[in-house]
N, C-alpha and C positions, 0 to 999 in steps of 0.2 A: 504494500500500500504506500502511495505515494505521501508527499506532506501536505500539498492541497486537499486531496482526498481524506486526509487527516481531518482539515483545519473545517472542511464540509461537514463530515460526522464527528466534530464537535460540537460544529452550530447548530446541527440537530437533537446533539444531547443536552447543549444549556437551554433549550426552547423551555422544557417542562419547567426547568429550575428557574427558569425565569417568570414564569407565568405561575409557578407556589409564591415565590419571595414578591410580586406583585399585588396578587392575592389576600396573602395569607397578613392580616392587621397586627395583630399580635407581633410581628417582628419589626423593632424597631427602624423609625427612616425605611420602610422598605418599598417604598416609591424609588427614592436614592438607588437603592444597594440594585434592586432590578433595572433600574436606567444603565449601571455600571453593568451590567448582565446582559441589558442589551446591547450597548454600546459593542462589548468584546466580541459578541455573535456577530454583530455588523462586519465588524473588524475582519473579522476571517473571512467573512462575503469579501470583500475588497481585494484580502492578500492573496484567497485563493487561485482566485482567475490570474491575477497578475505571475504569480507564480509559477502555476502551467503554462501561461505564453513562454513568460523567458526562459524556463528550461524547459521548453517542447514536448511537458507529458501531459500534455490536455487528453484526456481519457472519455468514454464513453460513460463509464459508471461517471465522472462528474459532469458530463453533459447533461445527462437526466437528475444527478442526487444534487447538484450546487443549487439549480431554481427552487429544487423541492424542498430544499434547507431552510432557502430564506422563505417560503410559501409558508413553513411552517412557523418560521420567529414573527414575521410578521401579521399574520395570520394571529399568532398566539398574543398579540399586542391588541389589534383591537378585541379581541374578544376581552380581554382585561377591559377596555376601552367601556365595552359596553357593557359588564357588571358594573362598573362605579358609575355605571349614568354620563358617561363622555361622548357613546356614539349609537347614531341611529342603525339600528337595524341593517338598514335597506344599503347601506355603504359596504356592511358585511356581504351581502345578499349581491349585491354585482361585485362584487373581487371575486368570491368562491365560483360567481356563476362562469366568471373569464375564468378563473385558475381549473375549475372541469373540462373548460371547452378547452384549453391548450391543451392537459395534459391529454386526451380524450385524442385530439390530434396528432398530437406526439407519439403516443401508442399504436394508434393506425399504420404511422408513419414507419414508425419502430417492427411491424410487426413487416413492412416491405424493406425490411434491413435500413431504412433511412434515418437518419437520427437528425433531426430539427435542430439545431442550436437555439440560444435564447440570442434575441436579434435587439438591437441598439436600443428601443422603444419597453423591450423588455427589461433594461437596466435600467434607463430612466425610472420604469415603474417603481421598480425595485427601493432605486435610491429616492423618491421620495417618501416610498411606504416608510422605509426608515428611519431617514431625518424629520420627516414630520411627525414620528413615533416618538421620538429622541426627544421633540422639541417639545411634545403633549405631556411623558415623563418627565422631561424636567418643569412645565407649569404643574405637574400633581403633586412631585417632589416639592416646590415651595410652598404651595398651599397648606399641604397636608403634612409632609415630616416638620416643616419648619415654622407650620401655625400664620404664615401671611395673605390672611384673610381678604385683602385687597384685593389681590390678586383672582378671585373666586369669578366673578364675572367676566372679564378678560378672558382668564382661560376657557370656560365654555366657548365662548367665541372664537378664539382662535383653534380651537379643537375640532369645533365643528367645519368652519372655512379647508382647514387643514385634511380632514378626514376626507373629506367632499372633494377637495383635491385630488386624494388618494386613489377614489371612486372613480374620478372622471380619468385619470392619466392610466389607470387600469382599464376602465373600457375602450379606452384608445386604443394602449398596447394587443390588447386582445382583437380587436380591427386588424389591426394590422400584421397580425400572426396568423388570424384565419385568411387573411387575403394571401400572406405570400406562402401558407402549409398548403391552402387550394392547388397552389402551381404545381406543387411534389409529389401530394398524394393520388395514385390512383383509384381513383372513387369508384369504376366497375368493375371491383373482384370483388 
């Protein structure tokens, strides 16, 4: 196993552990402690891809496991999002609905030996689910580890804008996956 392929099946082992320490109220600051949780997951989304360009072991197990890494941390963010009352529903409801139809694609594709890579629109997605993850933990982290009550109205707002964002740069990406997977796939077997 390579180090990228490491640094992937790490990200999808701190997801859980990210999504207990966000959770779970009882452990102190742990808005903080799971920002720092996701942060480091991000981190390895970043390093891994980089990684296998420059030493040329871009592999097939991380063509498939890298998206489905961060599908999972981010994925596991807002669902936190939407226990503490941060996100609506329906923003869950088109990521999952795009994140079936890729992989659903991908699988087809896979199944005529084709492996789809995740395409430029796909990383944009990615990096905003993210950083606008990052940026909703750190207004819960104030509010909430650190008692600045001010700040309460602002962050809904910027949560929601931000989420909504998330939604929409996801239904893009997934436009734009199903138009250029259409080109590859053989649709009459």
């Amino acid at each position: 196993m390579n180090t990228p392929n490491i640094l992937t099946i790490s990200r999808m082992i701190l997801t859980p552990v990210f999504l207990a320490v966000f959770l779970i109220k009882a452990i102190p600051y742990h808005y903080a402690i799971a920002l720092v949780i996701f942060i480091i997951g991000s981190l390895t989304d970043l390093f891994d891809g980089k990684i296998a360009r420059k030493r040329g072991i871009v592999t097939n197990f991380g063509k498939f496991a890298d998206p489905l890494a961060d599908k999972m941390l981010t994925t596991a963010a807002i669902l936190g999002f939407i226990a503490v009352g941060y996100c609506n529903i329906w923003v869950l409801f088109i990521i999952l609905f795009r994140e079936f139809a890729v992989s659903s694609m991908r699988l087809v594709a896979a199944s005529d030996g084709i492996v789809i890579p995740a395409n430029m629109w796909g990383k944009v997605k990615t990096t905003i689910q993210m950083v606008a993850s990052i940026v909703i933990m750190l207004l819960l982290s104030v509010r909430f580890d650190f008692g600045v009550e001010s700040v309460a109205s602002v962050s809904l707002i910027v949560a929601s804008v931000l989420l909504w964002l998330m939604a929409a740069a996801t239904a893009i990406s997934g436009v734009v996956y199903v138009i250029q997977g259409t080109k590859v796939i053989d649709f009459s077997k």
